[in-house]
DSSP file (Angstrom, degrees, kcal/mol; ACC not computed):
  #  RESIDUE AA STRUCTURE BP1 BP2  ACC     N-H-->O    O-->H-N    N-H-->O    O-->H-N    TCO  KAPPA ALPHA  PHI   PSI    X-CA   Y-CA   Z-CA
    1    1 A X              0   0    0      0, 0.0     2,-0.3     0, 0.0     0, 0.0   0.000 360.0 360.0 360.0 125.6   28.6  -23.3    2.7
    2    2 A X        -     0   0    0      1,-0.1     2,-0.9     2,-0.0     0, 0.0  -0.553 360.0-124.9 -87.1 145.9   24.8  -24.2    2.0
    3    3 A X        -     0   0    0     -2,-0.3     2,-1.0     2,-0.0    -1,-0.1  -0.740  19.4-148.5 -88.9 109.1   22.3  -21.5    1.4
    4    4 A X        -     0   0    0     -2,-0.9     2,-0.4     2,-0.0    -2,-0.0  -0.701   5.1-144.2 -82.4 108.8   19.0  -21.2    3.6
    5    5 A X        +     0   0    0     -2,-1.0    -2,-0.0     1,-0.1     0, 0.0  -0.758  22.1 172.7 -70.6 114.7   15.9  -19.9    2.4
    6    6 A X        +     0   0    0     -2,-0.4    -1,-0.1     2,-0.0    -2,-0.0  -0.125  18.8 142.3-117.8  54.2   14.5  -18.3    4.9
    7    7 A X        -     0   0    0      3,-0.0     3,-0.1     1,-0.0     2,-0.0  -0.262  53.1-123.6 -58.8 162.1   11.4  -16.6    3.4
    8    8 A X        -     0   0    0      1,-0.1     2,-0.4     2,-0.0     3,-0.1  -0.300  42.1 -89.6 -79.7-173.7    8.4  -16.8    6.2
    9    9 A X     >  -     0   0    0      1,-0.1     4,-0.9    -2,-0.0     5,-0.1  -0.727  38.7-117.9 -76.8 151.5    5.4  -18.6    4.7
   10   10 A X  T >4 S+     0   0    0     -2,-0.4     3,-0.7     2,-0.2     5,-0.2   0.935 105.6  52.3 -41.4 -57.8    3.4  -15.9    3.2
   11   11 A X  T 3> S+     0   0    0      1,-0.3     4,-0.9     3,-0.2    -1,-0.1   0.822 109.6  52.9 -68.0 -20.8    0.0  -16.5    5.6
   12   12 A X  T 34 S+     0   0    0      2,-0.2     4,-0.5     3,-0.1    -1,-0.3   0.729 109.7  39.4 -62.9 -30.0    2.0  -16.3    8.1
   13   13 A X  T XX S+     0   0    0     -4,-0.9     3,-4.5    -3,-0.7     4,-0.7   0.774 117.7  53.5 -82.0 -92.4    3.8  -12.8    7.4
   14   14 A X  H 3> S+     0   0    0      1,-0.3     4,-0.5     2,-0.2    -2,-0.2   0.300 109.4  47.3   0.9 -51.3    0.5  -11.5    6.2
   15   15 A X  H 3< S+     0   0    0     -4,-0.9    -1,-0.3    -2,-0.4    -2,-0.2   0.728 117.9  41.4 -92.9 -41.9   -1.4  -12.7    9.8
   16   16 A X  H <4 S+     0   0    0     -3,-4.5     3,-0.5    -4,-0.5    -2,-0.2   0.847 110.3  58.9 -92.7 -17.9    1.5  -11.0   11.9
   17   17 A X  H >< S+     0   0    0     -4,-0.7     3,-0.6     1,-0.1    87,-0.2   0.732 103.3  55.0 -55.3 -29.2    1.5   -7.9    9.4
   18   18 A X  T 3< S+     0   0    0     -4,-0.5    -1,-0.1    -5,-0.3    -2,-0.1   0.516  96.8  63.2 -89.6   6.1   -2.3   -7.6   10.5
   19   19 A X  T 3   +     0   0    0     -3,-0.5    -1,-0.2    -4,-0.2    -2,-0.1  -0.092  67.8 110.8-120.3  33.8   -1.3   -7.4   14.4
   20   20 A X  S <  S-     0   0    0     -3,-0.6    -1,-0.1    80,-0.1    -2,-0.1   0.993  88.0-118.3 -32.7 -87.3    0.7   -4.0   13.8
   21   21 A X        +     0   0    0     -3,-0.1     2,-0.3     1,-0.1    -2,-0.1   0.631  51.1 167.7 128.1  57.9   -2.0   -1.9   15.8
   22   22 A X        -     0   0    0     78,-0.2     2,-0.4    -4,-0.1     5,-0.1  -0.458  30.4-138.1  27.0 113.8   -3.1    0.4   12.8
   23   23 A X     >  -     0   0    0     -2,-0.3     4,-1.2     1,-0.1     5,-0.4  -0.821  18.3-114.2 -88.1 145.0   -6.0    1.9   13.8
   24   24 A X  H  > S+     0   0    0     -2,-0.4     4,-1.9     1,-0.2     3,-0.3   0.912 118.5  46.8 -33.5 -57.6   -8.7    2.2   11.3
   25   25 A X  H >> S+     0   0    0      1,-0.3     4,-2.5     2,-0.2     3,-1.1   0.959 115.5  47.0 -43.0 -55.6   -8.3    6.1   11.2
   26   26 A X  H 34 S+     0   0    0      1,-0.3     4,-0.4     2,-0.2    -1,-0.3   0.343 110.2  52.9 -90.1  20.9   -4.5    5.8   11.0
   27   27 A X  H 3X S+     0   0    0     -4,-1.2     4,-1.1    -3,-0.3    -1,-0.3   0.709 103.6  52.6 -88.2 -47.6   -4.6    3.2    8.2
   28   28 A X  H XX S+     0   0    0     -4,-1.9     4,-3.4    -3,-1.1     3,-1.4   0.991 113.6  48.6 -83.1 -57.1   -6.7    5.0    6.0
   29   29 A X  H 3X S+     0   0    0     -4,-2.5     4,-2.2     1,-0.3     5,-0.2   0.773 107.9  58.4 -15.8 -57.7   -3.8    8.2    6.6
   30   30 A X  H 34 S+     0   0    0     -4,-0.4    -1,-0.3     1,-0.2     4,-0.2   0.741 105.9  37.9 -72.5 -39.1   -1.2    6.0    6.0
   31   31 A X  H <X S+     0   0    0     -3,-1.4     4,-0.8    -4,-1.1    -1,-0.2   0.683 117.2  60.1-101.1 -29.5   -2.2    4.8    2.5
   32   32 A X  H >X S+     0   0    0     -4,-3.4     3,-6.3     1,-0.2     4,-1.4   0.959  98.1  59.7 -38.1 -73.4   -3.4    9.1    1.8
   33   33 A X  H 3X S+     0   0    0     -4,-2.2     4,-2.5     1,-0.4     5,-0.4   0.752  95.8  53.2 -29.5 -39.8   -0.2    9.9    2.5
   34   34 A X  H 34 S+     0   0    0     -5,-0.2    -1,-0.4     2,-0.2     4,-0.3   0.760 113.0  46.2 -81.0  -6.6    0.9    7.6   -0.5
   35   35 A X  H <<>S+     0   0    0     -3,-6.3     5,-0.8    -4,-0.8     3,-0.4   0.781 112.9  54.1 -75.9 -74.9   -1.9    9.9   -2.8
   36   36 A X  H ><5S+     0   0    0     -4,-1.4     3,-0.9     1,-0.3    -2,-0.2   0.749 110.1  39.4 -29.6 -55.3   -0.1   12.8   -1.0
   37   37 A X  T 3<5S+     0   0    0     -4,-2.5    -1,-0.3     1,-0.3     2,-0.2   0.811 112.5  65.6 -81.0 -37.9    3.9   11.8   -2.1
   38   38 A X  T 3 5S-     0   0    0     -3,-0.4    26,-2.6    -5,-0.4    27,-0.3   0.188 116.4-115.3 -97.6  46.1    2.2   10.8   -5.7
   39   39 A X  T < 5 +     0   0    0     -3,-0.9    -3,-0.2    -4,-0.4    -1,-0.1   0.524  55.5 165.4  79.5   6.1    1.3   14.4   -6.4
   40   40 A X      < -     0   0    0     -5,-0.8    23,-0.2     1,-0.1    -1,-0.1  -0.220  22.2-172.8 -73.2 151.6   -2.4   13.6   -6.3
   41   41 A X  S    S+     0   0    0      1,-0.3     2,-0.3    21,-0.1    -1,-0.1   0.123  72.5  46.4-134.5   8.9   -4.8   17.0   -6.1
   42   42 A X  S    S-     0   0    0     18,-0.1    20,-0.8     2,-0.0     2,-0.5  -0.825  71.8-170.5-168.8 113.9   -8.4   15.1   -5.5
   43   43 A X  E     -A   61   0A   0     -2,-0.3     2,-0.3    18,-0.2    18,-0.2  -0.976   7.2-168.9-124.8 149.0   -8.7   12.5   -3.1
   44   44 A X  E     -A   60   0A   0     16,-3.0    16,-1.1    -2,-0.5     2,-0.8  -0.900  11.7-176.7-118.7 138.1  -11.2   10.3   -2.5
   45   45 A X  E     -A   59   0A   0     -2,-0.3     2,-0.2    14,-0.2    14,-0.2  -0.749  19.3-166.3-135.7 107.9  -12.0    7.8    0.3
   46   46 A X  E     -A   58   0A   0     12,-2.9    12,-0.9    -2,-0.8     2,-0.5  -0.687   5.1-166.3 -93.9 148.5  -15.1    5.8   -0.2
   47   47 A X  E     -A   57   0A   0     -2,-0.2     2,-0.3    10,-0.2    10,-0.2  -0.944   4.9-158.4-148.5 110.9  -17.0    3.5    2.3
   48   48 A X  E     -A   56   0A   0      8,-3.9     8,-0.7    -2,-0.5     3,-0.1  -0.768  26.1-107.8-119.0-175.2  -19.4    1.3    1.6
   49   49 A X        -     0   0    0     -2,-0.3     2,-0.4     1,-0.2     7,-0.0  -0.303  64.9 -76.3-129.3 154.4  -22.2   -0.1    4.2
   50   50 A X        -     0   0    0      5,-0.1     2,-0.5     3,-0.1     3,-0.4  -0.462  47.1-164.4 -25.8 100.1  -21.3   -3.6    5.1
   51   51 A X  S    S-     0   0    0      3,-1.3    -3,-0.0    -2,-0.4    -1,-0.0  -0.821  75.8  -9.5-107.3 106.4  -21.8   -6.3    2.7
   52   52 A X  S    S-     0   0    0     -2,-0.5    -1,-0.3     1,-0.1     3,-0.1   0.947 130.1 -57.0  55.6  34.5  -21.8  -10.1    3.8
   53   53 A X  S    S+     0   0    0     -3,-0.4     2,-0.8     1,-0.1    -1,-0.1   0.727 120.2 127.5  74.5  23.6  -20.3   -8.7    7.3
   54   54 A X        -     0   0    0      2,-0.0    -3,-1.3    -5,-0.0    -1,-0.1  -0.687  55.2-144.1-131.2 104.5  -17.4   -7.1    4.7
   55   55 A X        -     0   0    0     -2,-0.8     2,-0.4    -5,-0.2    -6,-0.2  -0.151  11.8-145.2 -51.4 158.7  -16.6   -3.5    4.7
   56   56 A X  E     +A   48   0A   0     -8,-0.7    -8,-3.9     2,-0.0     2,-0.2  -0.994  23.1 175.8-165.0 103.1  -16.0   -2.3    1.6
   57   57 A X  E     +A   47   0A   0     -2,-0.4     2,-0.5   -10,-0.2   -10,-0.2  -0.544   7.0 179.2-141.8  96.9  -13.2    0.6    1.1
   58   58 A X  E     -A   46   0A   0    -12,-0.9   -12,-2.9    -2,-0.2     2,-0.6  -0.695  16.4-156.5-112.4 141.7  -11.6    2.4   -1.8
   59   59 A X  E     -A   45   0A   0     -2,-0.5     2,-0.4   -14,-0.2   -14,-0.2  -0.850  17.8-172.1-114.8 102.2   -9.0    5.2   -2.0
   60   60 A X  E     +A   44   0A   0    -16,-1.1   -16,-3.0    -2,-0.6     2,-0.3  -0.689  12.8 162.9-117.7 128.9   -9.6    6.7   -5.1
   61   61 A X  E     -A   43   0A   0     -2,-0.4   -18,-0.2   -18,-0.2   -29,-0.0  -0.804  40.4-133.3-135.2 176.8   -6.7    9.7   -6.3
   62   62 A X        +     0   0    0    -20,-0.8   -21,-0.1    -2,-0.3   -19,-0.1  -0.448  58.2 137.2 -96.5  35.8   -5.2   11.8   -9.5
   63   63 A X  S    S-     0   0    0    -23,-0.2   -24,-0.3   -21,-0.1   -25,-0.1   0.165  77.2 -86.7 -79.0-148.3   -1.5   11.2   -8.9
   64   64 A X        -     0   0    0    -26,-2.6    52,-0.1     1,-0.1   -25,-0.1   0.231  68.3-149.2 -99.0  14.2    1.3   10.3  -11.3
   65   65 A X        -     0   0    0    -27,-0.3     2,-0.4    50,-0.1    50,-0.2   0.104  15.4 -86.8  61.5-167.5    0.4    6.3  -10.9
   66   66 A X        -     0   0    0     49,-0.1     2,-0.4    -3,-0.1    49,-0.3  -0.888  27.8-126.1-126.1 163.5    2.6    3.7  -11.1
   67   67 A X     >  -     0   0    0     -2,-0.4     4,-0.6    47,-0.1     3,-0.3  -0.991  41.3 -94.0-123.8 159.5    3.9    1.7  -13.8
   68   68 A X  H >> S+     0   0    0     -2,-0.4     3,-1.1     1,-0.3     4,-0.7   0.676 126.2  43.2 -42.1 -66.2    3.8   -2.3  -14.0
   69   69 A X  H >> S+     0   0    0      1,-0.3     3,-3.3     2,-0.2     4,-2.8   0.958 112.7  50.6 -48.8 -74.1    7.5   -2.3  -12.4
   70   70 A X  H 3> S+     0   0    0     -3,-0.3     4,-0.9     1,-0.3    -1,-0.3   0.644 106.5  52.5 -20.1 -44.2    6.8    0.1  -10.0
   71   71 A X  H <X S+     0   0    0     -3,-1.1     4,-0.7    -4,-0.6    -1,-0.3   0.449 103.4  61.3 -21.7 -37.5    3.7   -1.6   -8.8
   72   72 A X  H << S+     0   0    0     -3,-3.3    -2,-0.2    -4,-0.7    -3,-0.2   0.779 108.5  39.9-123.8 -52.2    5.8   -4.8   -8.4
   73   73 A X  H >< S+     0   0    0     -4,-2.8     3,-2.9     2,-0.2     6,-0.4   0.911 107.5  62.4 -73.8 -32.5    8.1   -3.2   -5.8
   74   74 A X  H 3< S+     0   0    0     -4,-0.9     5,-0.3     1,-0.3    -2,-0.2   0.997 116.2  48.9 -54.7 -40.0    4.8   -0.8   -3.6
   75   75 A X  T 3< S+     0   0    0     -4,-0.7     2,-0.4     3,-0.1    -1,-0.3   0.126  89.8  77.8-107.9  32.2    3.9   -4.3   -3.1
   76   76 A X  S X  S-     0   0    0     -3,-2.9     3,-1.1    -2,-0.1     2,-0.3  -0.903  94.8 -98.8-118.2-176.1    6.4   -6.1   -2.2
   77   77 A X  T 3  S+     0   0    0     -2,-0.4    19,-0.2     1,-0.3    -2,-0.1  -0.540 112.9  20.4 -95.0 130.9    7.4   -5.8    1.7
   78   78 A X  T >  S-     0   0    0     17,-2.7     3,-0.7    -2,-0.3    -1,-0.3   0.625  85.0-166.5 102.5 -12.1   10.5   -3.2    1.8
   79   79 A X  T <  S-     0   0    0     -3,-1.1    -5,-0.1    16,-0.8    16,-0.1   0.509  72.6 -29.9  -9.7-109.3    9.8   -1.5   -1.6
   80   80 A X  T 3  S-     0   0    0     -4,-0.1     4,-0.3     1,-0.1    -1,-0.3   0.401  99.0-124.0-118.7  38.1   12.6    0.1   -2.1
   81   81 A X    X   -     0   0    0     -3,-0.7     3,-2.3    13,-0.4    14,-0.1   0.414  26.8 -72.6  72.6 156.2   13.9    1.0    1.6
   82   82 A X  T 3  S+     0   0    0      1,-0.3    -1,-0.1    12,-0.3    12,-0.1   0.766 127.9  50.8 -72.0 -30.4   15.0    3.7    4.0
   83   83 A X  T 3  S+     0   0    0     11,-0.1    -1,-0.3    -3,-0.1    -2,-0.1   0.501  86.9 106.4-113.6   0.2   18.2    4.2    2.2
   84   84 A X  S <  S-     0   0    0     -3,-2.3     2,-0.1    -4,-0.3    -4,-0.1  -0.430  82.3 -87.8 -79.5 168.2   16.7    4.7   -1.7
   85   85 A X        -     0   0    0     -2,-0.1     2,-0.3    -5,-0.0    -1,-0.1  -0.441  54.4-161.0 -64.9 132.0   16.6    8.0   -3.4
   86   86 A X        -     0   0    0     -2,-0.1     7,-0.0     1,-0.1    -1,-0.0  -0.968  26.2-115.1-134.8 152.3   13.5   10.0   -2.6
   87   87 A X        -     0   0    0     -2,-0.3     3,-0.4     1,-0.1    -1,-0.1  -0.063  39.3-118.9 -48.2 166.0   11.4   12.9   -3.7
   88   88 A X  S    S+     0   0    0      1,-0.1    -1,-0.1   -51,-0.0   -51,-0.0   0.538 118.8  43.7 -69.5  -9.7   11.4   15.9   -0.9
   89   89 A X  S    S+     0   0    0    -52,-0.1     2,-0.5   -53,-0.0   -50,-0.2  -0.018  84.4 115.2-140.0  23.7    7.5   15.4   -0.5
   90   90 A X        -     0   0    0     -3,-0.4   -56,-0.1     2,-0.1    -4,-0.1  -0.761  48.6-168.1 -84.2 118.1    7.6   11.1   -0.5
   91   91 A X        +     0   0    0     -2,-0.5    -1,-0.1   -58,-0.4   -57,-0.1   0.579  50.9  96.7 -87.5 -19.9    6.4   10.8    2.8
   92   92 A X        +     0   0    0    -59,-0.2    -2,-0.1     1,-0.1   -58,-0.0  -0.279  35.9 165.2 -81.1 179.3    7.3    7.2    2.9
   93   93 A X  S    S+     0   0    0     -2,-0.1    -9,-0.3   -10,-0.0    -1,-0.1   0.667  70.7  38.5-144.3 -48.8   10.6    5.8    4.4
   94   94 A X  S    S-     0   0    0    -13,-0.1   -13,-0.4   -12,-0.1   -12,-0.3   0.777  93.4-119.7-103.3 -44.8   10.4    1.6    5.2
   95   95 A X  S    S+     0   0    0    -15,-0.2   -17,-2.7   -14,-0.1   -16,-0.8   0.674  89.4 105.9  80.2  41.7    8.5    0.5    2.0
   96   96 A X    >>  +     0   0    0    -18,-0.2     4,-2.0   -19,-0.2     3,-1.8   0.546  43.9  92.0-116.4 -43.8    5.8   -0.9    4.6
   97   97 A X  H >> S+     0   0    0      1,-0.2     3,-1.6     2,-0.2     4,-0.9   0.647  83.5  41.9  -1.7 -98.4    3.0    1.4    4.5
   98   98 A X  H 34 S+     0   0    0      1,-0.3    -1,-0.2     2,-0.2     4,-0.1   0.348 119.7  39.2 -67.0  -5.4    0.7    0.3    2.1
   99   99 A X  H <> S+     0   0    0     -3,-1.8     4,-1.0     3,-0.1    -1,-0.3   0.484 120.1  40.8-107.7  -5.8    0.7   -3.5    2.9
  100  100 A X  H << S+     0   0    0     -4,-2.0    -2,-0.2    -3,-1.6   -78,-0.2   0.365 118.2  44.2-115.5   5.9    0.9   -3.4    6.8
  101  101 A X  T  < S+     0   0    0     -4,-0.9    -3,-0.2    -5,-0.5     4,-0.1   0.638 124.0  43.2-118.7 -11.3   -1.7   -0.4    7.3
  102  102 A X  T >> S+     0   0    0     -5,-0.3     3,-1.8    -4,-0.1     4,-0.7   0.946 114.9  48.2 -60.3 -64.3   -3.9   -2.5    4.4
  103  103 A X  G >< S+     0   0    0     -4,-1.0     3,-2.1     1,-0.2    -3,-0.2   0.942 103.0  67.9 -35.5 -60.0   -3.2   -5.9    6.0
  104  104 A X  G 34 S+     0   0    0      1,-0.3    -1,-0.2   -87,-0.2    -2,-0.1   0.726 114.6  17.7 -59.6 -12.8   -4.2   -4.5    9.2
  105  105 A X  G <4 S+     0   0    0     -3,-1.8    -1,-0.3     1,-0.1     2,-0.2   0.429 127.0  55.1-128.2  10.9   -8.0   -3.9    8.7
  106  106 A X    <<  -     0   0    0     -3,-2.1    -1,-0.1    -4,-0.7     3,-0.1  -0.971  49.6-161.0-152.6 160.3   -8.2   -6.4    5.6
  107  107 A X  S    S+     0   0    0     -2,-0.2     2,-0.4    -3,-0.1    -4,-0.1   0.124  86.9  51.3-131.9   7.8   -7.6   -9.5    4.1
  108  108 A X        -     0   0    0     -6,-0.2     2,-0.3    -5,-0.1     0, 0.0  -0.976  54.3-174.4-143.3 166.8   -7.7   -8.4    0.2
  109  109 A X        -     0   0    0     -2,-0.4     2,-0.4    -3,-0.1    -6,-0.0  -0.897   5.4-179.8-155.9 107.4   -5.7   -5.5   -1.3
  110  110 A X        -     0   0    0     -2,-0.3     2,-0.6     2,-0.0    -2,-0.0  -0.989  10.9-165.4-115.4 132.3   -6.7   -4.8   -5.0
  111  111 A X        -     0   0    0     -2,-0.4     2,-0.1     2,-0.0   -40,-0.0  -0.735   6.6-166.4-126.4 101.3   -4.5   -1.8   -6.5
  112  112 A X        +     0   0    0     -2,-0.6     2,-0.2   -47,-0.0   -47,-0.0  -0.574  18.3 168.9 -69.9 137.9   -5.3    0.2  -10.0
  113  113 A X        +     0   0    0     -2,-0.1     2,-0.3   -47,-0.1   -45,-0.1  -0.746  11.6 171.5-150.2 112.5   -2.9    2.2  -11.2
  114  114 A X        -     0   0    0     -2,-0.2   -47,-0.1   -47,-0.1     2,-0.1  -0.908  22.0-127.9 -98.0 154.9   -2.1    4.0  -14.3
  115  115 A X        -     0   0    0     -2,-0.3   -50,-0.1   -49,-0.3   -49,-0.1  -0.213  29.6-125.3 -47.3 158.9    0.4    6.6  -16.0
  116  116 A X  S    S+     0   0    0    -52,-0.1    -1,-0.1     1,-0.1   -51,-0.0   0.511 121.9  57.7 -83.8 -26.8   -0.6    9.5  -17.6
  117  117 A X  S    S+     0   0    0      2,-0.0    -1,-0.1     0, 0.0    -3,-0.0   0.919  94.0 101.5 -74.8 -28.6    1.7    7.8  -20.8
  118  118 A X  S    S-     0   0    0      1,-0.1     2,-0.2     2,-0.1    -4,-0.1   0.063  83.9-112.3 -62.1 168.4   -1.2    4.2  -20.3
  119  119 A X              0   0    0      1,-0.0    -1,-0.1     0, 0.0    -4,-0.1  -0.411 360.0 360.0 -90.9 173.0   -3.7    4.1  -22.6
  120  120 A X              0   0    0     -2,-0.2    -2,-0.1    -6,-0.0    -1,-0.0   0.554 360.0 360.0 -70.3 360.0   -7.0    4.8  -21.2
């Protein structure tokens, strides 16, 4: 039996990820919400004026962070799924959040993260 790969192209998922219908408001919620599940006690959401027609938006938190592995999975599509083990106060469910409510008002996604164990 032969094996298909059938990943989509990437600009192609990405372009039908941005046609959700994510409202601005409920975009910027969506990706709180992921401050909110990582313990975070000061959030920030900063906006800056249009630059070269390009809004400019960063979501700035104190939570418990990620580490490299971790990282590797928020961002891939699915993270780890309806059916992985979860805190009681993880709001997420799909692993979709943070790339389809990003995708949806943007075409870059940059994400810092540290531990409290990272060096500074």
């Amino acid at each position: 039996m032969d094996v298909i790969n059938l990943s989509p192209p990437a600009s192609s998922l990405i372009e039908s990820i941005r046609s959700i219908g994510y409202s601005f408001d409920t975009a910027i919620a969506d990706i709180v919400d992921n401050s909110i599940s990582a313990l975070a006690k000061n959030i920030e959401v900063n906006i800056s004026p249009p630059e070269n027609g390009n809004l400019s938006v960063a979501i700035l938190d104190d939570g418990t962070g990620m580490t490299r592995d971790e990282l590797v999975i928020a961002m891939s599509l699915g993270g780890k799924g309806p059916r992985a083990k979860r805190d009681a106060g993880d709001l997420g469910r799909f692993g979709l959040g943070l790339k389809t409510a990003s995708f949806s008002q943007a075409k870059k996604l940059l994400v810092i993260t540290k531990t409290k164990n990272d060096a500074n």
